[in-house]
C-alpha positions as CSV (number, residue, x, y, z in Angstrom):
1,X,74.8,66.9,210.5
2,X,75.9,66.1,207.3
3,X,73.8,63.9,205.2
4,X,74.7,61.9,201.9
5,X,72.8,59.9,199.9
6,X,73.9,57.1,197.1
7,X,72.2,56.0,193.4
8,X,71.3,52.8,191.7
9,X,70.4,52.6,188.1
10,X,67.1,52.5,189.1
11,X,66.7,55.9,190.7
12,X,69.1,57.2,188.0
13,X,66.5,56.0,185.2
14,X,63.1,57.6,187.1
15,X,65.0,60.6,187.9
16,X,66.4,61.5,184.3
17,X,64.3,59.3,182.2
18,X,62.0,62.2,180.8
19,X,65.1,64.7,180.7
20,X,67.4,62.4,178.8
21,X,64.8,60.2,177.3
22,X,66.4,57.1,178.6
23,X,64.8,54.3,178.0
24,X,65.9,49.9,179.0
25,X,67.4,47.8,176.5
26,X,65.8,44.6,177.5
27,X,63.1,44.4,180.5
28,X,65.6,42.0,182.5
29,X,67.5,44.9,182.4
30,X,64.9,46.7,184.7
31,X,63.7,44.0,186.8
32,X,67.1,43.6,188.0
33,X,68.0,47.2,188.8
34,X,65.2,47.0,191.7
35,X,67.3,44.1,193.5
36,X,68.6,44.9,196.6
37,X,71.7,43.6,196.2
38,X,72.4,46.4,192.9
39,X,75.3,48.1,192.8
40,X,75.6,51.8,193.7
41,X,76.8,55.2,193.7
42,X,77.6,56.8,196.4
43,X,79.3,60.4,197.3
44,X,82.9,58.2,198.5
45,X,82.8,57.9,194.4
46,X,83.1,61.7,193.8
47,X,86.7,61.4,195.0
48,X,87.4,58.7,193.1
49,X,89.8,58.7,190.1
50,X,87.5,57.3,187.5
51,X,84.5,59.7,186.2
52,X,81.3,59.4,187.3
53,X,79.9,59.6,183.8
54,X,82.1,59.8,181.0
55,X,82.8,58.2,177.4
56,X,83.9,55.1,176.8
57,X,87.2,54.6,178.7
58,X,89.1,50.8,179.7
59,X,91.9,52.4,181.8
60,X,90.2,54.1,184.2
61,X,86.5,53.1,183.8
62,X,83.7,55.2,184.5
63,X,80.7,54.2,186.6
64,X,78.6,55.0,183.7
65,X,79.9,54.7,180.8
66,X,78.5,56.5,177.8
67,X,78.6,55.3,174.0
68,X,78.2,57.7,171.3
69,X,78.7,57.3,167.8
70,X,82.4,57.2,167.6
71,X,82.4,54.7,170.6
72,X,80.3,52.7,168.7
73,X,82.2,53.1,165.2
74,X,85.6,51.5,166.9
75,X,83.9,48.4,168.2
76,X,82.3,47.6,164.9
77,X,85.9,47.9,163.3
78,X,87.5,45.3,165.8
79,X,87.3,42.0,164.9
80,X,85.4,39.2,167.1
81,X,88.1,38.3,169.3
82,X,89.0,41.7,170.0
83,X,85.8,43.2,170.2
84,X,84.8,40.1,172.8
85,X,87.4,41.1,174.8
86,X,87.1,44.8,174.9
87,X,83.0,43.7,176.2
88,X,85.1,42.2,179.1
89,X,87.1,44.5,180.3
90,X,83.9,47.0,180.0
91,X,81.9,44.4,181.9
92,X,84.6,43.3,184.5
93,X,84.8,47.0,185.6
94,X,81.1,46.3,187.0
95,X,80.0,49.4,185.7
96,X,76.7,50.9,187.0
97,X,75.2,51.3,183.6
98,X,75.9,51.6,180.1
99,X,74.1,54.0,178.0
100,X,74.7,54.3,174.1
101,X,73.5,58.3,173.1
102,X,73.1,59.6,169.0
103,X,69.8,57.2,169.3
104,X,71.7,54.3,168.3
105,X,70.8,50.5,168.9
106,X,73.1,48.9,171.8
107,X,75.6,46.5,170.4
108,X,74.4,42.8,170.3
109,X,78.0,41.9,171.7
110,X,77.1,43.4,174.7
111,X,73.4,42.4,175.2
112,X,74.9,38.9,174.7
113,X,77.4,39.0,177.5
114,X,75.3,40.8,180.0
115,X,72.6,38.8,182.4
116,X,70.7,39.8,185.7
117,X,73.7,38.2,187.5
118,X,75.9,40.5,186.1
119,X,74.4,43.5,187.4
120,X,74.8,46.3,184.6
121,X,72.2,48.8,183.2
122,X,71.9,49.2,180.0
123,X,70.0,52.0,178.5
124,X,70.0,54.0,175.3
125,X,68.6,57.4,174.4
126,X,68.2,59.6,171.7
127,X,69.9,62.6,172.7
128,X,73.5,63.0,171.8
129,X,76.3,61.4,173.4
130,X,77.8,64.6,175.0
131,X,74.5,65.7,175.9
132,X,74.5,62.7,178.4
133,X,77.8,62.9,179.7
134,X,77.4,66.8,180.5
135,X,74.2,66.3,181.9
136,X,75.0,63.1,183.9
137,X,77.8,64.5,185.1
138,X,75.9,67.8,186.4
139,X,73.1,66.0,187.7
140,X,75.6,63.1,189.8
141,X,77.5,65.6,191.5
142,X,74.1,67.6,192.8
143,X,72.9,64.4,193.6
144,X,75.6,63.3,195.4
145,X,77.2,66.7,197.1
146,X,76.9,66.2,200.9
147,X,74.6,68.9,202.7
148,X,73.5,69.7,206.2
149,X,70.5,71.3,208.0
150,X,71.1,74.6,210.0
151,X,68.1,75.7,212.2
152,X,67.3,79.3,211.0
153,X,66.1,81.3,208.8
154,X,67.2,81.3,205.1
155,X,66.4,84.9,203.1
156,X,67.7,86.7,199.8
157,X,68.8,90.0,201.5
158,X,69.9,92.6,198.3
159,X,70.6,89.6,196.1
160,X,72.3,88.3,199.1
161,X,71.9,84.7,200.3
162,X,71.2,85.3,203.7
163,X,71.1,82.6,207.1
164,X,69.3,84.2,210.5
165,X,70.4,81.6,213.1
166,X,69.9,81.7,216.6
167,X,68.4,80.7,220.0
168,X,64.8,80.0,220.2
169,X,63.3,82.4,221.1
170,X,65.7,85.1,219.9
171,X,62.8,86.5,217.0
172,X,64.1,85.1,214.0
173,X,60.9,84.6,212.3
174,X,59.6,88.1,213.7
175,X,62.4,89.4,211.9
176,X,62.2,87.3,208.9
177,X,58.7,88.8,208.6
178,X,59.8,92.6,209.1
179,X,62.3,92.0,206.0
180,X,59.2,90.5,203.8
181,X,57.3,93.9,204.2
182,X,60.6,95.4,203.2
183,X,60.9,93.6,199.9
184,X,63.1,91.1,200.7
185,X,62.6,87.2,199.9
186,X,62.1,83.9,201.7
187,X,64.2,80.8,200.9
188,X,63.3,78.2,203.5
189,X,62.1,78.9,207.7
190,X,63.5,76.9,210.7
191,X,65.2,73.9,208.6
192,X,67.2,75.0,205.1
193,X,69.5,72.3,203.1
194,X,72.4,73.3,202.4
195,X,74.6,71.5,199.8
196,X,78.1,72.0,198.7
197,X,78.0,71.9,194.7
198,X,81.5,73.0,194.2
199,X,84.7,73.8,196.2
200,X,83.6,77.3,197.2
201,X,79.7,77.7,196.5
202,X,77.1,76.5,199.0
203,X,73.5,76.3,197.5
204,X,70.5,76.3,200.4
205,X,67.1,75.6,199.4
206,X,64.1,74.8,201.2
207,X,62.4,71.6,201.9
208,X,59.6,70.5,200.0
209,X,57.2,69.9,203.2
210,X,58.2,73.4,204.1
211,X,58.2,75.6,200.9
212,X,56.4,78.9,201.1
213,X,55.6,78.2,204.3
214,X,56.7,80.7,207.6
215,X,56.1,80.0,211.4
216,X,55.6,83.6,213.4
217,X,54.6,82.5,217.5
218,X,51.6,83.7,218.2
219,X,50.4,83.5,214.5
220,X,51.3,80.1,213.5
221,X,52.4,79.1,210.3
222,X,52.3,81.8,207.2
223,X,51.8,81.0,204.0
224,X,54.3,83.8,202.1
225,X,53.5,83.3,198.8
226,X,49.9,84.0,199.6
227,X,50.1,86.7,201.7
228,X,52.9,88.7,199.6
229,X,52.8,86.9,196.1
230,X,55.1,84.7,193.8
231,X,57.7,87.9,194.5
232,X,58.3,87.0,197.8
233,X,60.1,83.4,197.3
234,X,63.0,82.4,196.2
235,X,63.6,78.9,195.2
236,X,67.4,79.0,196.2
237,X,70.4,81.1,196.6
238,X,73.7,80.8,197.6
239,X,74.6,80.7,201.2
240,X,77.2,84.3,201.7
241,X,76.7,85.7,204.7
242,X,75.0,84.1,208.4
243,X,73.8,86.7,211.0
244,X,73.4,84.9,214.6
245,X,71.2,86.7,216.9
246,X,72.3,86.7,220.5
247,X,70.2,87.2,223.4
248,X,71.2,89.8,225.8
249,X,72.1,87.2,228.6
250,X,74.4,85.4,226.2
251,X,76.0,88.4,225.5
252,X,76.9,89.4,229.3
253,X,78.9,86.3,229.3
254,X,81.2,86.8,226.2
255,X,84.4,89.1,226.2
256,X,84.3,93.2,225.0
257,X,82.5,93.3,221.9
258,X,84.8,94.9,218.9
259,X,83.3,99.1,218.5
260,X,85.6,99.3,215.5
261,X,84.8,96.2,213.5
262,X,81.9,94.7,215.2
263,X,81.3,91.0,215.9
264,X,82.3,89.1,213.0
265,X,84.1,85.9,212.8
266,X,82.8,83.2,210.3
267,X,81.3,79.5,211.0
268,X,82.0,76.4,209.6
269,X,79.0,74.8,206.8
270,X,80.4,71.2,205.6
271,X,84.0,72.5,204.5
272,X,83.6,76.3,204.0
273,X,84.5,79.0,206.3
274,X,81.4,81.3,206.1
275,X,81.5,85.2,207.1
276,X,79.1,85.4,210.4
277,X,78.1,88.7,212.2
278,X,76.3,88.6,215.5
279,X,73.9,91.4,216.5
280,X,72.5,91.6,220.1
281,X,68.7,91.1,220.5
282,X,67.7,94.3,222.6
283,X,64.9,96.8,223.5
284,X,64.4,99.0,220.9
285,X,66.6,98.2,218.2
286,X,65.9,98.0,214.6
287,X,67.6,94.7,213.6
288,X,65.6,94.1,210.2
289,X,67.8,98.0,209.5
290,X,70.7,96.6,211.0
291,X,70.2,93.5,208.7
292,X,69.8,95.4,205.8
293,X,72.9,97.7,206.8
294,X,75.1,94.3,207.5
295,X,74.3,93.5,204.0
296,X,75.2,96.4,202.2
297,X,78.7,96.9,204.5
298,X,79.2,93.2,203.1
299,X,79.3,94.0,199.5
300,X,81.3,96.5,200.1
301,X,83.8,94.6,201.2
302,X,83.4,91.6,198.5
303,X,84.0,95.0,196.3
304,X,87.1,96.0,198.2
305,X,86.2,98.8,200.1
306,X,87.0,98.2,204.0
307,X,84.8,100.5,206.2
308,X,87.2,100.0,209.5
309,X,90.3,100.3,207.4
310,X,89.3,103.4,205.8
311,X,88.7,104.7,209.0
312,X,91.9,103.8,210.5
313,X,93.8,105.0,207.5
314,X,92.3,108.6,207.7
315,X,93.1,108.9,211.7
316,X,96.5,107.6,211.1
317,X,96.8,110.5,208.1
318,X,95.4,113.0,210.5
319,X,97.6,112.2,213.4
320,X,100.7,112.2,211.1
321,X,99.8,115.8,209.9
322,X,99.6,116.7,213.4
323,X,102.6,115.4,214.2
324,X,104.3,117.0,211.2
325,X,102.5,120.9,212.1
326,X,104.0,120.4,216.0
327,X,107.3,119.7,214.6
328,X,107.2,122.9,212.7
């Protein structure tokens, strides 16, 4: 299910007010942004022409705009009638908040012209102007990415970001727990987030009510970073590779598995086609090995080398040297 969320200024200012050392222009300014009725940002906005964030601009105008000092330097140069008018079109756009950077003052025509019915933030800070645009724009479109929950099992496998899915019941966290002892690293147990933070990267991290944390049946919930150290957690990694594990009965009713290539196929997480490789939960089998073997055999191939291929190639060499010695 994919979940998105949307931003007043209000949660804007107490989530970056320490980083960007933001800080309100006039208290009406933040008695305002907790009405309900304040305006918003929302993840329909990403695909939106105008920026996010983004210097001053009257054409297409951002939701935040950002002065700096050159911003500021062309309105003092206009005269009042021009520089009344420029405020309007800035204000008109119903911007979600206007912040002036290089830890200058906000300019008294705007104060002026802006009241709690018109429903703008203003804020300044002290950090340069570009320094708030790069930053606002980074931290908008994390904020705003949409991302889903997958039941599973989220591990760093050989640098690999890692998703064990399947059935419950199938031993995911048994096998979550082998790989531990072998080195490898926990992200999140039974409910990673995954978020899309650019066309072809997924980033899954764990839950705060479920950090460190690993339910085993029959043992109950683990704490990792106690039991193996600070080593054993990972914070987040990006998603590459999903292994589903598939009970023997699920696997009766499914077609003739592929000898050559095995069973990979790929699964869809928000708008990317990930690379999935089922292995059959069975008596006696190492799968934390098979994991581990998975893994490798995928780097390989993000490196070019195809296993299979190679393999067909050589038979296909052989049989044609055959062919060529019966000829003689």
């Amino acid at each position: 299910m994919l979940v998105t969320r949307a931003l007043t200024a209000l949660t804007l200012f107490e989530e970056l007010a320490d980083r960007l050392d933001l800080r309100w222009v006039t208290a009406a300014a933040e008695a305002a942004s907790s009405a309900a009725n304040w305006p918003e940002i929302s993840a329909n906005d990403l695909s939106s022409r105008p920026a996010l964030a983004g210097f001053l601009n009257l054409i297409h105008a951002n939701r935040i705009q950002v002065l700096g000092n050159e911003e500021l330097d062309y309105l003092d140069k206009l005269s009042i009638e021009e520089c009344q008018q420029t405020v309007s079109t800035l204000l008109d756009a119903c911007p979600l908040a206007i912040v002036v950077g290089d830890n200058r003052a906000m300019p008294t025509s705007i104060i002026e012209r802006v009241s709690p019915a018109c429903r703008v933030a203003l804020m300044q800070s002290s950090l340069p102007a570009y320094e708030l645009v790069n930053y606002l724009q980074y931290h908008l479109s994390r904020a705003l990415a949409r991302r889903t929950t997958l039941h599973g099992v989220f591990m760093e496998v050989f640098t690999i970001g890692v998703h064990i899915m399947g059935d419950a019941g199938c031993g995911k966290s048994e096998l979550a727990l082998e790989l531990l002892t072998r080195g490898h690293r926990l992200i999140a147990d039974d409910a990673p987030e995954f978020t899309q933070i650019s066309p072809e990267i997924i980033d899954g991290a764990c839950p705060a009510a479920l950090q460190d944390c690993l339910e085993v049946r029959g043992l109950g919930v683990l704490n990792v970073r106690q039991m193996f150290g600070d080593a054993a957690i990972k914070l987040n990694k990006f998603l590459r590779l999903i292994i589903r594990l598939e009970l023997p009965e699920q696997s009766a009713t499914r077609e003739t598995h592929d000898r050559l290539r095995g069973d990979s196929s790929s699964l869809r997480v928000i708008e990317l086609d990930i690379p999935c490789i089922t292995l059959q939960v069975r008596a006696g089998r190492n799968l934390a090995v098979m994991i581990e073997a998975a893994v490798r055999d995928f780097m390989l191939r993000m490196k070019g080398y195809d296993a299979a291929a190679a393999f067909v190639e050589r038979h296909v060499k052989l049989l044609q040297q055959d062919s060529g010695d019966w000829r003689d």
